[in-house]
N, C-alpha and C positions, 0 to 999 in steps of 0.2 A: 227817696232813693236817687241817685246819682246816677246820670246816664249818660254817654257819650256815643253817640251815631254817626257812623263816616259813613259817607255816598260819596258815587261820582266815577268810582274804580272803572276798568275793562281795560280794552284793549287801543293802541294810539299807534299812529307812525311818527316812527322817529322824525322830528320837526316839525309835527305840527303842534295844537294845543290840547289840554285837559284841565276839570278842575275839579277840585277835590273839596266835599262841605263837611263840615263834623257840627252836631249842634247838641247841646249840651245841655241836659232840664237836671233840674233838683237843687240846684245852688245858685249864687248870683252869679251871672257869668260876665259883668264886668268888673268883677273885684276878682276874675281870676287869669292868670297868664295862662296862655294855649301856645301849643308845641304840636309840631310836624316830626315825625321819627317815621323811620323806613326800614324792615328790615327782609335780606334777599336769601335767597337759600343757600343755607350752607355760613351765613355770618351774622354778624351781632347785631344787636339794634342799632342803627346810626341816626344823628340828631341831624333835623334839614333846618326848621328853622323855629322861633318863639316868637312871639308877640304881646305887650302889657297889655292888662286889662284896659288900659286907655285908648290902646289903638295906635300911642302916639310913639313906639320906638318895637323897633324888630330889631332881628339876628338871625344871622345866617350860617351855615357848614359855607366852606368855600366850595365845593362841588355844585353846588345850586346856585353860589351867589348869580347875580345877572340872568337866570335861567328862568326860578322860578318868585314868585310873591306869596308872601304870607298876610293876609287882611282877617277884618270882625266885619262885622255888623252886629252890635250891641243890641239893636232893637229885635233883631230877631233870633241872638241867641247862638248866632253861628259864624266859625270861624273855616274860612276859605283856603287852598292852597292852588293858584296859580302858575301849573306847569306848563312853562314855554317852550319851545326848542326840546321837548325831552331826546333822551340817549336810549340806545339798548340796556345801558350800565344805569338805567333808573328802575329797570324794571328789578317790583319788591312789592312783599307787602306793606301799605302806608299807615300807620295808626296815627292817631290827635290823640292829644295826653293837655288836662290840664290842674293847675293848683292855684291855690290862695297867692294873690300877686302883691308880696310884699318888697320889688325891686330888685328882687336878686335876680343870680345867673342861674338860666333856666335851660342852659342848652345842654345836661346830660338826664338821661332819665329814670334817674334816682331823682333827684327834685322833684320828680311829679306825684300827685297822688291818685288821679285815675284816669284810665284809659277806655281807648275802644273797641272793637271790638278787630277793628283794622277791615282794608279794600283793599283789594289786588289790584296792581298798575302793572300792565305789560305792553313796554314798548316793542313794536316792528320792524326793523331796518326795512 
């Protein structure tokens, strides 16, 4: 069974840090691309950012670029998202979504085949 676990959510002031884990059991998880998606009340799911099973090439929304980092750790199964500087305009629910990483473009999420369960991020001015 396929499962995707996000931790790390709560509450932040605007500029400081958070970080967000998703770790993934039941399939190999570095044969698969992991994605960052966010979605706030009241709008659609938005893509932050993808990373290949390698580790070795990410993508970003430009709302994040510079802000936040998308990493793995292969040996343990889990994929990170490092919020920097967050905004009050980041607060959303954040899900990890991932699929079979055969080098395609992963940053809408239709590409993907599954998700989690999602963390609530609520930035503070």
């Amino acid at each position: 069974q396929v499962q995707l676990v996000e931790s790390g959510g709560g509450l932040v002031q605007a500029g400081d840090s958070l970080r967000l884990s998703c770790v993934l059991s039941g399939r190999s998880f570095g044969a698969h691309a992991m994605g960052w998606f966010r979605q706030a009340l009241g709008k659609e799911r938005a893509f932050i950012a993808f990373i290949r099973g390698s580790g070795r090439h990410t993508h970003y929304a430009e709302s994040v670029k510079g802000r936040f980092t998308i990493f793995r750790d292969n040996a343990k199964n889990t994929v990170y998202l490092q919020m920097d500087n967050p905004k009050s305009e980041d607060t959303a629910e954040y899900y990890c979504a991932a699929v079979p990483d055969y080098g395609l473009d992963y940053s809408t999420s239709s590409a993907y085949d599954y998700w989690g369960q999602g963390t609530q991020v609520t930035v503070i001015s």
